[in-house]
Structures are given as structure tokens and as C-alpha cells.
C-alpha positions in Angstrom: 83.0 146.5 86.1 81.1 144.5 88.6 81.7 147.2 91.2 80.0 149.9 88.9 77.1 147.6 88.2 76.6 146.8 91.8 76.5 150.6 92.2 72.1 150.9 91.4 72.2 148.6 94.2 73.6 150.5 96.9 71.9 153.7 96.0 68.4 152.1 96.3 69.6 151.0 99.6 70.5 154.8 100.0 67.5 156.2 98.6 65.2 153.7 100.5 67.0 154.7 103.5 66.5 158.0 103.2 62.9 158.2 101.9 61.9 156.1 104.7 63.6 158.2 107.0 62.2 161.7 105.3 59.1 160.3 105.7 58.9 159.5 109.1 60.1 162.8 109.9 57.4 164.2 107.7 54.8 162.1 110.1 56.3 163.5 112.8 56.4 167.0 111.9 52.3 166.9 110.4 51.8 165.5 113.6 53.1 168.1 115.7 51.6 170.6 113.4 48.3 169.5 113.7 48.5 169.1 117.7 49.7 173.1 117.3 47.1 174.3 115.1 43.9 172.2 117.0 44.1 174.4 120.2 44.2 177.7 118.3 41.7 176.8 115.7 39.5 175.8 119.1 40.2 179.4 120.6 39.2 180.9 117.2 36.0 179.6 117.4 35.3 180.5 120.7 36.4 183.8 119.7 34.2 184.2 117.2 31.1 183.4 119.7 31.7 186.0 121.5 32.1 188.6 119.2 32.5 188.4 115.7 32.7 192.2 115.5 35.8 192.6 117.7 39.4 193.6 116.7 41.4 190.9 118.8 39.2 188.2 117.2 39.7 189.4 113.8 43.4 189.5 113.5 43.7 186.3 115.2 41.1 184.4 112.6 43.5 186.0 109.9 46.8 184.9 111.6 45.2 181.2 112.2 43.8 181.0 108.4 47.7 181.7 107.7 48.8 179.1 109.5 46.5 176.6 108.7 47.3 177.8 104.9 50.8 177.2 105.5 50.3 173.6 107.0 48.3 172.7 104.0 51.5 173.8 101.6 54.0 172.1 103.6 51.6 169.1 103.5 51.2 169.6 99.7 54.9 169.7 99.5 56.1 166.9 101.7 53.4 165.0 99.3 55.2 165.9 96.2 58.7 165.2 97.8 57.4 161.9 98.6 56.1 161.3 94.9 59.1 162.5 93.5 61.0 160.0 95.9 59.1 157.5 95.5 59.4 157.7 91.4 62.6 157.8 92.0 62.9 154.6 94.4 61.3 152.5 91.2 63.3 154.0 88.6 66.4 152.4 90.8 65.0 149.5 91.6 63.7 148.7 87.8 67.6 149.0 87.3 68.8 147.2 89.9 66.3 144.4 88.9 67.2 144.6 85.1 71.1 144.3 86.7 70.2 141.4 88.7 68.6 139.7 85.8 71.2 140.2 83.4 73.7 139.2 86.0 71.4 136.0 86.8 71.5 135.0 83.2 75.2 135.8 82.6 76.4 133.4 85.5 73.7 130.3 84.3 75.2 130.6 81.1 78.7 130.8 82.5 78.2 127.3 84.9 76.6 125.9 81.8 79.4 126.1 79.7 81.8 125.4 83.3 80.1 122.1 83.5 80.8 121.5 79.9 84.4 121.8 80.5 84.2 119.9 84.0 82.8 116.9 82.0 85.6 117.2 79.1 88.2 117.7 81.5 86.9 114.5 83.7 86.9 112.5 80.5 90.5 113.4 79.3 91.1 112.1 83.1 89.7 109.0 82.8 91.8 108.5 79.5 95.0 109.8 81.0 94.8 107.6 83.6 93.9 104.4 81.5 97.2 105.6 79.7 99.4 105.9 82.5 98.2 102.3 83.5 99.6 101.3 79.8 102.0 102.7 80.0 103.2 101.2 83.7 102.6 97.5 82.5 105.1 98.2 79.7 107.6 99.3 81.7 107.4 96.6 84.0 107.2 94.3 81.1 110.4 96.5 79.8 112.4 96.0 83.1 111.6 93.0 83.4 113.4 92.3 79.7 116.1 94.4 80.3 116.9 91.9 84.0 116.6 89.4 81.5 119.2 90.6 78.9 121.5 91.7 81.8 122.0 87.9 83.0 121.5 86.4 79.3 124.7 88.6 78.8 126.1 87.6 82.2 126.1 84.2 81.6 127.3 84.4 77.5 130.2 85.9 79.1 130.8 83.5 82.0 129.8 80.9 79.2 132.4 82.3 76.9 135.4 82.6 79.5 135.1 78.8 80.4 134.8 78.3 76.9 138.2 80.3 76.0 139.7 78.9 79.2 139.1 74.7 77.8 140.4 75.9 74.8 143.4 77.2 75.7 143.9 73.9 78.0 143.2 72.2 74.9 145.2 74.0 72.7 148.1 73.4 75.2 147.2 69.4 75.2 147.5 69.3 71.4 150.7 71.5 70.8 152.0 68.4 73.8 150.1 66.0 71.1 151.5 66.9 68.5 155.2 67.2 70.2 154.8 63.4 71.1 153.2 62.3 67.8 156.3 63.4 66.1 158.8 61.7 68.7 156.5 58.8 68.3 157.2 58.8 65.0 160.7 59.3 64.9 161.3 56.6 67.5 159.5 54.0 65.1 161.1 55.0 61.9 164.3 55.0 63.8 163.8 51.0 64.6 162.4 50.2 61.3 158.6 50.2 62.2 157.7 52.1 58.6 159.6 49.4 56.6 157.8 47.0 54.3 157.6 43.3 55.9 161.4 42.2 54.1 163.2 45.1 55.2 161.7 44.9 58.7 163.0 41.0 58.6 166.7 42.2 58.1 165.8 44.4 61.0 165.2 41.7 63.6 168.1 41.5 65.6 168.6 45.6 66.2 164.9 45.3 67.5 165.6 42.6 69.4 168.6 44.9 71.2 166.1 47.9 71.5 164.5 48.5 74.8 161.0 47.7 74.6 159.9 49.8 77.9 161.4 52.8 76.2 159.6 52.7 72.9 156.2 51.5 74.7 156.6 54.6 77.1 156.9 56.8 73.9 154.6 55.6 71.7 152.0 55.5 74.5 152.3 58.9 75.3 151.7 60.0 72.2 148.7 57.5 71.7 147.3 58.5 75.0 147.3 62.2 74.3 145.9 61.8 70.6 143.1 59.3 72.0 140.6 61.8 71.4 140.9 62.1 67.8 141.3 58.6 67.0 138.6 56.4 65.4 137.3 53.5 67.5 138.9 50.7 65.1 142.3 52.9 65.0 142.1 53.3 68.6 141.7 49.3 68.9 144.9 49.0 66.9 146.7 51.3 69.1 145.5 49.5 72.9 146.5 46.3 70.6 150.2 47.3 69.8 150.9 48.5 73.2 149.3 45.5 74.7 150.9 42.9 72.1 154.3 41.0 73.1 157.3 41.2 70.8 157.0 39.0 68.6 157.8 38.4 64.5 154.9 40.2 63.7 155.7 43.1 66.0 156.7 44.9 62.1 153.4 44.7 60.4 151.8 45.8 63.5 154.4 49.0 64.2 153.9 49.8 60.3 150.4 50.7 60.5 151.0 52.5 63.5 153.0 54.6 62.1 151.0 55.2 59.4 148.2 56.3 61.7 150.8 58.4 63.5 151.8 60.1 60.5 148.3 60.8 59.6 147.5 62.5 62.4 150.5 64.4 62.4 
């Protein structure tokens, strides 16, 4: 479409072209005429001084009125030519200005609206970038909580495997606890330690026959492995009967011990 309106353009480059070029020709040719016609129309005159009444002179003053008649025509005509060209050079360049008018406006109105866009489009940048900047600090801030989380959870589980680990040594202590709490107790009530004060009396002399480094090295095991779970004035008892010499009151003394023993148990 812009091809075909570009089109008045190039023919009133044409046109022009060729008007100009008609009419230098049309100078050129008037003046060779009239350098052609000045010499006869000077013989013709001196014809006619000497003798308007002659033959030659005549048809010569009729062949040079032709001529001149016929330079006046072509004149006449290369002057309409010209007129018509020339009528036609303003008719194409009345077009080709009304093109280059609508054209003119066409394209302000286009970079009007362009420059609309360019500031809508620069705006929507702006905010796009202020989001990506948003966006980047959260997931920084997001990374940096999910590091975080990572080594919270490393060190729960690290955490939890010592944790099952001193369980399972403990566990293991207390089954042995328990094991030697039992054999603590048996030992005692097997020399009388859980009688009441008369019946321990009548007990005296097997006691006295019983190897005290054996039942010391039992009931201390057990106490030693239970220490953990005894109160402070039961474990005062305890460091007390393994401490004590044997003596009458060793049966009062065993008694209670075993009734801490058995509690535990």
C-alpha cells in the first residue's frame, strides 16, 4: 500500500523530468527557427526594394509568409503543450503533497501512541524488576531456612542416636541391677537379714560362721549399681552397712536393707 501511494511521487519526478526536458528542446528548436527565418525574412525585404512587381520576389514573400505562419503554430503549440504540462505537473504535485500530508500525520499519530506504550512498557519494567528484587531476598531468606532445617535435623538425629545409644547402656546397667538386687536379696534372706530382732538373735552363731567378704562383695554390687536410684538418706544407710563392723546390731541394720532392696526390686 505504501508502494502505490509513493507512486504520485515518482511520476512528478517523471513528469518534471520530462517537461523540463520538452522544454528545453522547445528553446532550442524556436531558437534555431528564428536564426532560419531572420536571413530570409532580410532577403525578402531586399527583394521587395527592388522590385515589388517581379515574379521571383513574389513567390518567395508567399513561401516566407508560410513559413513564418508555420513558426507561429508550432510556437502556439509548443505553448499549449507546455500549459497542458504544466497543469498537469500541479495536479501531481497537489497529490503528492496531499500524500505527504496524510502520511505526515499518520506517522505523528503513530509515534504518539508508540511513546504511550514505551512509557507503559518502561513502567511495567520498573515494577518487574522491583519484583524480582522481592522475590530474590525471599529466596535467600528461604535457603537460608532450609540450611537451617537441614542441620536442626542433623543434629536431632545425631542428638537422638546418643540418646538411644545411653539408653541402651543403661538399659543393660539396670537389667545387671536388677540381676544383683535380687541375689542381694536372696543372700540376706538366706542368713536371716529380713527376720524380726528375736529371730535374728537365734541366728547369731550361723552369721557368725558366714563369710562376711562374701556377703559384703554381694550386697555392694548390687548397692553400687542401684546408687543412682537411691534417695540420699537410703543411700546413707547403704555406705553405713557396708562400712559397719559385725556386730549385734548387724540384724537391725541388714533388715532395713533389705527392705530397701526389696523395694527397689
Amino acid at each position: 500500500m505504501v508502494q502505490s501511494r509513493n507512486q504520485p511521487s515518482s511520476c512528478l519526478s517523471c513528469s518534471s523530468g520530462s517537461g523540463s526536458m520538452k522544454f528545453v528542446l522547445s528553446v532550442a528548436l524556436v531558437a534555431f527557427v528564428v536564426l532560419a527565418v531572420a536571413p530570409a525574412a532580410s532577403g525578402a525585404r531586399t527583394l521587395r526594394k527592388a522590385g515589388e512587381s517581379g515574379q521571383a520576389g513574389g513567390k518567395f514573400t508567399a513561401e516566407s509568409d508560410r513559413t513564418i505562419t508555420k513558426v507561429v503554430k508550432l510556437l502556439q503549440k509548443m505553448l499549449d503543450n507546455s500549459k497542458q504540462e504544466g497543469e498537469q505537473d500541479r495536479e501531481l504535485f497537489a497529490k503528492h503533497k496531499c500524500y505527504c500530508d496524510d502520511e505526515t500525520a499518520a506517522k505523528t499519530t503513530s509515534v504518539k501512541t508508540l511513546m504511550k506504550q514505551i512509557g507503559l512498557f518502561e513502567n511495567d519494567i520498573q515494577q518487574l524488576q522491583g519484583s524480582n528484587s522481592l522475590l530474590s531476598s525471599q529466596v535467600a531468606q528461604l535457603q537460608t531456612d532450609m540450611d537451617a532445617n537441614a542441620k536442626a535435623r542433623t543434629d536431632a538425629a545425631a542428638l537422638r542416636a546418643s540418646a538411644k545409644t545411653a539408653f541402651q547402656q543403661e538399659e543393660t546397667d539396670l537389667t545387671a541391677a536388677i540381676g544383683q538386687l535380687g541375689q542381694a536379696v536372696d543372700v540376706l534372706a538366706a542368713i536371716g537379714g529380713d527376720q524380726s530382732l528375736q529371730a535374728a538373735a537365734d541366728h547369731t552363731t550361723f552369721m557368725a560362721n558366714y563369710s562376711l567378704v562374701n556377703l559384703r562383695s554381694s550386697v555392694k554390687q548390687a548397692l553400687l549399681a542401684a546408687n543412682t536410684f537411691l534417695a540420699p538418706a537410703e543411700l546413707s544407710k547403704a555406705d553405713a552397712f557396708l562400712q559397719a563392723p559385725f556386730t549385734g546390731a548387724y540384724a537391725a541394720s541388714s533388715g532395713e536393707i533389705v527392705g530397701i532392696l526389696k523395694q527397689m526390686k
